[in-house]
C-alpha positions in Angstrom: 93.2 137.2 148.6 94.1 137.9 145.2 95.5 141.3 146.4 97.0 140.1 148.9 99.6 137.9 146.5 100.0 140.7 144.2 101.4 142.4 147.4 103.8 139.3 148.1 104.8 139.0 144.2 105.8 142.9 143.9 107.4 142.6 147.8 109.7 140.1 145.9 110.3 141.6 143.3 111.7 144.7 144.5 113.4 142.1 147.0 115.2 140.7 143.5 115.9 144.3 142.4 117.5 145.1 145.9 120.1 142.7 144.7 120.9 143.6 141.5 120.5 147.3 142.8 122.9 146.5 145.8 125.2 144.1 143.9 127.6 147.0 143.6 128.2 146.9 147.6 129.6 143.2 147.3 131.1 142.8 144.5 133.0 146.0 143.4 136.0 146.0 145.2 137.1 142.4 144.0 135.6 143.4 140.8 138.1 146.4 140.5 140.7 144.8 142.3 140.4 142.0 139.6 140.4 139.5 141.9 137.3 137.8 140.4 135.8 138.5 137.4 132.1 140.2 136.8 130.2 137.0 136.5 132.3 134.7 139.2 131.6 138.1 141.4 127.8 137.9 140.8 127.7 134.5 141.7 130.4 134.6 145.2 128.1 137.3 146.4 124.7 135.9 145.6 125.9 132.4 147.3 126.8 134.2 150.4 123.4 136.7 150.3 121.6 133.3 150.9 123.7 131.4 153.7 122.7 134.5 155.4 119.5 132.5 155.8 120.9 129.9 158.0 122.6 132.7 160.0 120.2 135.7 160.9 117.2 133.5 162.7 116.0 136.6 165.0 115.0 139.0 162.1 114.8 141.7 164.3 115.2 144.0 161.5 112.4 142.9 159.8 110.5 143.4 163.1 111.8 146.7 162.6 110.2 147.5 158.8 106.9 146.1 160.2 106.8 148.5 163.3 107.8 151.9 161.3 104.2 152.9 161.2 101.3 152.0 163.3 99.0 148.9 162.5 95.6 150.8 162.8 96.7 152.5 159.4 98.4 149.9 157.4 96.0 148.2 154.5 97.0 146.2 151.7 96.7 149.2 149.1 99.2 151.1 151.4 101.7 148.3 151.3 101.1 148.2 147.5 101.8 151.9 146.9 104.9 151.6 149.2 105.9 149.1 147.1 105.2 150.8 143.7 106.8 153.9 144.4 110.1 152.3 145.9 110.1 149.9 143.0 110.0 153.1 140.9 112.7 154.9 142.5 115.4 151.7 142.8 115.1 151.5 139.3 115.5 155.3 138.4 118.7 155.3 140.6 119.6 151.9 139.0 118.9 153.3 135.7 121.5 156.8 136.3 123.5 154.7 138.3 122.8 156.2 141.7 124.0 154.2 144.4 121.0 155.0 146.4 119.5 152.6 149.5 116.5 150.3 148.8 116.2 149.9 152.5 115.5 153.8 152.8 113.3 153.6 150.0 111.2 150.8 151.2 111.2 152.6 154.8 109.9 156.2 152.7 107.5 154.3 150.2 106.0 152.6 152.9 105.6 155.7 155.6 104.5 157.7 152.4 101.8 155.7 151.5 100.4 155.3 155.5 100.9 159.3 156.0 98.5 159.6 153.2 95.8 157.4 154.1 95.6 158.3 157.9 98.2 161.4 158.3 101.6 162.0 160.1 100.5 160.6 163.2 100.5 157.0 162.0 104.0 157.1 162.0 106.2 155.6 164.8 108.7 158.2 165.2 111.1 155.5 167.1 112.2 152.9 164.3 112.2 155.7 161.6 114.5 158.1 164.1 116.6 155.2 164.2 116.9 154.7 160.4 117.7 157.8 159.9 120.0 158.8 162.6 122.0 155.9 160.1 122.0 157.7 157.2 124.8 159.4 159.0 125.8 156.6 161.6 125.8 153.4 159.5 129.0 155.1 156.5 130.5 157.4 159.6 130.5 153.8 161.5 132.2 152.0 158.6 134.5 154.8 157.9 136.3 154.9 161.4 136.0 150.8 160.9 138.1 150.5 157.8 140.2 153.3 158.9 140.9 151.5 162.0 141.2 148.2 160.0 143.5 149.9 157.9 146.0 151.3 160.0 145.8 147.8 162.1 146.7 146.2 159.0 150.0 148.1 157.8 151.1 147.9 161.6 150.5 144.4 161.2 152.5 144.4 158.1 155.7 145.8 159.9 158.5 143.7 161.0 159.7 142.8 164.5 158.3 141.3 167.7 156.0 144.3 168.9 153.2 144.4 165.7 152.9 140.7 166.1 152.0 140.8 170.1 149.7 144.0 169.3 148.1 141.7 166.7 147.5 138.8 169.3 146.1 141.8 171.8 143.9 142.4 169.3 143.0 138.8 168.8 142.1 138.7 172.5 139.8 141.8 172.6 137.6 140.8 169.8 137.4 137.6 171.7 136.7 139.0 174.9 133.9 141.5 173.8 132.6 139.0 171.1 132.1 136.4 174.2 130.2 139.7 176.0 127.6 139.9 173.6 127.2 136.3 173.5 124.4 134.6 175.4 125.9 131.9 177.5 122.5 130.6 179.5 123.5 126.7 179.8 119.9 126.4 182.0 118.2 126.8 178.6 120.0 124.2 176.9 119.3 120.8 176.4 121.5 117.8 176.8 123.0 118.9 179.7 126.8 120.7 179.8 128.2 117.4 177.4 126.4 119.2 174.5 126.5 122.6 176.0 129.3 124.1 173.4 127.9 122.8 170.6 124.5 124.6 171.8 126.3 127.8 171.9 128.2 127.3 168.9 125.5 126.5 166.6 122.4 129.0 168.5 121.6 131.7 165.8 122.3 134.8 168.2 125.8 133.5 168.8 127.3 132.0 165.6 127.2 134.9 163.5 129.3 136.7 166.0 131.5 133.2 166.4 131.8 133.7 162.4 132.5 137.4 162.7 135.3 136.3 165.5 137.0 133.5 163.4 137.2 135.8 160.5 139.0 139.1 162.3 141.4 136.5 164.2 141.8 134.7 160.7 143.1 138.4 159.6 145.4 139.3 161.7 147.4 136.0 161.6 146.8 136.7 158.3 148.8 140.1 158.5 151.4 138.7 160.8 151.9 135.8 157.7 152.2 138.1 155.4 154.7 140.4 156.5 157.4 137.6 155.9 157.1 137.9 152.2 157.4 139.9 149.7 155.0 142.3 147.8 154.4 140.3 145.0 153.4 137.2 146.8 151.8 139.7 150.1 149.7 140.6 147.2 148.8 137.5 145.6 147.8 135.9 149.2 145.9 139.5 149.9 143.5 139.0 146.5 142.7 135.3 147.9 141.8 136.6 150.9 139.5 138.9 149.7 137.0 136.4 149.0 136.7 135.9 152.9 136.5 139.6 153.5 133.8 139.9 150.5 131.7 137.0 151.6 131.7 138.3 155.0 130.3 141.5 153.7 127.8 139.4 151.7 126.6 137.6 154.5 126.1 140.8 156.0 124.3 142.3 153.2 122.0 139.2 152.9 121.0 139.3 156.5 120.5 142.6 156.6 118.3 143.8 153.4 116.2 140.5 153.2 114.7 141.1 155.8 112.9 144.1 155.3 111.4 142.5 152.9 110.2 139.7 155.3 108.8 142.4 157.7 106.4 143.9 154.5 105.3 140.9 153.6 105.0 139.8 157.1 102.6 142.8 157.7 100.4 142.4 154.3 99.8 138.2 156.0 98.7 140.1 159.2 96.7 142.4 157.1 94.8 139.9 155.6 94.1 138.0 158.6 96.3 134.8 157.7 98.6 135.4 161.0 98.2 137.3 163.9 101.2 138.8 165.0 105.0 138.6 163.5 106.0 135.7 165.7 103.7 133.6 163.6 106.2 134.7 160.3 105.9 130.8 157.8 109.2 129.8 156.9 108.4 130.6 153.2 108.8 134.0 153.6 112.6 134.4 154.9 113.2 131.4 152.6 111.9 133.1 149.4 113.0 136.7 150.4 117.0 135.3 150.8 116.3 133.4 147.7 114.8 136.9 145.7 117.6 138.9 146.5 120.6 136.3 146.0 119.2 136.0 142.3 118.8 139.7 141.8 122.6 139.6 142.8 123.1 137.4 140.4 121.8 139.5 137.6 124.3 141.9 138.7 124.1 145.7 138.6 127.1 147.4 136.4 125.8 151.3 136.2 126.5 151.2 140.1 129.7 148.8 140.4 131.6 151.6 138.1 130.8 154.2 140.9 131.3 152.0 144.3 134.8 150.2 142.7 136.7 152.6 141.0 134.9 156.6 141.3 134.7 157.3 144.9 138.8 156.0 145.3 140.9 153.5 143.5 141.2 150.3 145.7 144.3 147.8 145.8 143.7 144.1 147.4 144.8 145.6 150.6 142.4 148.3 150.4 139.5 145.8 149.6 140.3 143.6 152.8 140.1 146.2 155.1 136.7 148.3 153.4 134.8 144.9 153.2 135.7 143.6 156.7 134.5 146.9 158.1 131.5 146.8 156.1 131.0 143.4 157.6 130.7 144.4 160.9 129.1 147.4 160.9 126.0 145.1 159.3 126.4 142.8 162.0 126.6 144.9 164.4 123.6 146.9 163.1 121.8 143.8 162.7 122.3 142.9 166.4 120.8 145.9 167.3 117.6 145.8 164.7 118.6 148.6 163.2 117.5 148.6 159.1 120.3 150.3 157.3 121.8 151.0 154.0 124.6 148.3 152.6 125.2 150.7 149.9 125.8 153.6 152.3 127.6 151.3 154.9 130.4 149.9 152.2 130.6 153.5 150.4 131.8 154.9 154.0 134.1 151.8 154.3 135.6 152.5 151.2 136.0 156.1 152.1 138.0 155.3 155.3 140.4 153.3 153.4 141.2 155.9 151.1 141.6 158.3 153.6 144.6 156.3 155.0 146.6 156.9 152.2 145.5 160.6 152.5 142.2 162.8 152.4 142.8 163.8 148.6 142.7 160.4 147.8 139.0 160.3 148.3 137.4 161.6 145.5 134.8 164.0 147.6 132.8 165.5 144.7 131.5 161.7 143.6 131.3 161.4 147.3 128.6 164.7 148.2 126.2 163.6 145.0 126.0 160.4 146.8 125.4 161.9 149.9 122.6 164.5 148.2 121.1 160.9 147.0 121.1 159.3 150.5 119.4 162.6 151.8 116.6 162.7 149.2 115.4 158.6 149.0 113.7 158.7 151.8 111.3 161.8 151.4 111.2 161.5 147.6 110.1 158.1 147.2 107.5 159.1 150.5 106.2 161.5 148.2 105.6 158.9 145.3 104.0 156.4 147.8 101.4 159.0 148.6 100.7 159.7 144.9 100.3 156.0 143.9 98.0 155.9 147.1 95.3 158.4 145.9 95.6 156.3 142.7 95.2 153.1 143.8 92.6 154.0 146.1 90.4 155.1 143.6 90.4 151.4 141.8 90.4 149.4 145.1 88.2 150.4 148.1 
């Protein structure tokens, strides 16, 4: 037992360097945009990592985590050298200011240390295909989003009838595929059709896309508003509504790399015998995960913020709308699909897009590839220190 809560105390903390590690992805466009200061940053992201909490019920990706290697091979010292070694490497890329991914250095640690004990065939070659196909996938994805985002938003910005009806058009096609991933099953809810919207309103697998909705429809009116005035004020009303765009992205970031926590520690309960399958997850463990990672937000992480705000491209108000907006979906939308990826590499490829629509030079691509190098290496580098720390810790515990 006493392992067993050193397990679930070093799970959270890593959860609570994961936010000051990944604080950079929230808050460093409104940082260098000046829109909010440092500190009021720290503390708009951190609030919105843990309404996440009331949002993402399915933790799907947290199912994910638990399933990346086979149960027959997981022990508590293998969770505790996962843990070890990716605590080791967050803080090394922390320390240089390496906007690295804790989620693929979780994913690595954790593999590492089960390849070691039992050998390559413990690993489920499904979920960790899938993670990293999105090393690629999950900044490509954002890229083409705030690209797209981008674009949709100068159009928006021009004057005359024709921007403002392909603005409603748009309107209408998020609604239409937002209501086609929605489940709409009034059978399985109760108070009969009177309470039937509210039902489908306030289910967990349809608000955050009813959130997602509101807040790309709130954009594009937004657009449409602001191309009657001029740049000064267009710019002023642009920083304000960065904060929606940022705690969007927030949100995402919560959902998203919380739970892979959840789905470790979920595992070391199984483990130990204390539940018997992930269904059977306590409350307390989403509850303290969210609430790890919103204060490691809160401690903030400057090396990094330098990089993501101002090295890879400089970013106006404009630019910070569309990058965090795309990074927003791309979370939800990997989140929908269980999919664990990187919030660092998600809003670095936003932010990339962005600058690419002013033109390709804009994008600072050197800063860009030693990221990229980075991204490549967390996952078989901190594997490697998992399986160290395992032959070590297995010689103290048996």
């Amino acid at each position: 037992m006493s392992l067993l809560w050193v397990v679930i105390g070093l799970a959270l903390i890593f959860d609570y360097i994961n936010g000051f590690h990944d604080a950079a992805n929230s808050i460093a466009t409104v940082v260098s945009t000046k829109v909010l200061t440092p500190f009021q940053a720290v503390m708009w992201a951190a609030l919105f990592n843990f309404v996440a909490f009331f949002i993402f019920k399915d933790h799907g990706v947290a199912n994910t985590i638990a399933k990346t290697v086979k149960e027959v091979s997981i022990t508590l010292p293998v969770i505790l050298s996962g843990l070890i070694a990716a605590v080791t490497w967050n803080l090394f890329t922390w320390w240089y200011g390496i906007p690295s991914s804790s989620s693929h250095t979780l994913i690595g640690g954790f593999a590492g240390a089960a390849i070691a004990n039992a050998g390559f065939a413990v690993v489920n070659s499904e979920p960790i295909f899938k993670t990293v196909s999105f090393i690629v996938l999950a900044p490509l994805v954002g890229m083409i989003i705030a690209y797209i985002t981008a674009l949709w938003f100068i159009y928006s910005f021009r004057k005359g009838v024709l921007p403002k009806l392909i603005s409603f058009a748009v309107i209408i096609a998020v609604a239409l595929i937002l209501n086609s991933v929605m489940e709409f099953n009034p059978k399985q809810l109760k108070g009969g059709m009177d309470n039937y919207y509210l039902n489908v309103i306030f289910d967990s697998k349809n608000f955050k896309w009813i959130l997602l909705g509101t807040i790309l429809a709130s954009i594009s009116v937004f657009t449409m508003f602001l191309s009657s005035l001029n740049a000064a004020r267009s710019t002023l009303y642009l920083k304000r509504f960065q904060l929606i765009s940022s705690a969007a992205f927030s949100i995402g970031h919560g959902g998203n790399d919380a739970q892979k926590v959840m789905g470790i520690i979920t595992v070391a309960l199984i483990c130990s015998g204390n539940i018997h399958e992930f269904k059977q997850m306590p409350v307390w463990v989403p509850l303290s995960c969210y609430s790890a990672i919103a204060l490691g937000t809160m401690s903030g992480g400057w090396r990094i913020i330098k990089t993501m705000g101002s090295r890879i491209t400089k970013v106006t108000p404009f630019e910070g709308v569309a990058a965090e907006t795309a990074g927003a979906i791309t979370l939800f939308l990997t989140e929908n699909l269980k999919i664990p990826v990187s919030t660092t590499h998600t809003i670095t490829g936003s932010i990339i897009g962005v600058g690419a629509t002013k033109r390709l030079s804009a994008v600072r691509w050197g800063v860009t590839i030693n990221l990229l190098w980075a991204w490549i290496l967390t996952i078989p580098v901190s594997g490697l220190i998992a399986g160290g720390v395992f032959y070590v810790v297995n010689m103290f515990i048996k």
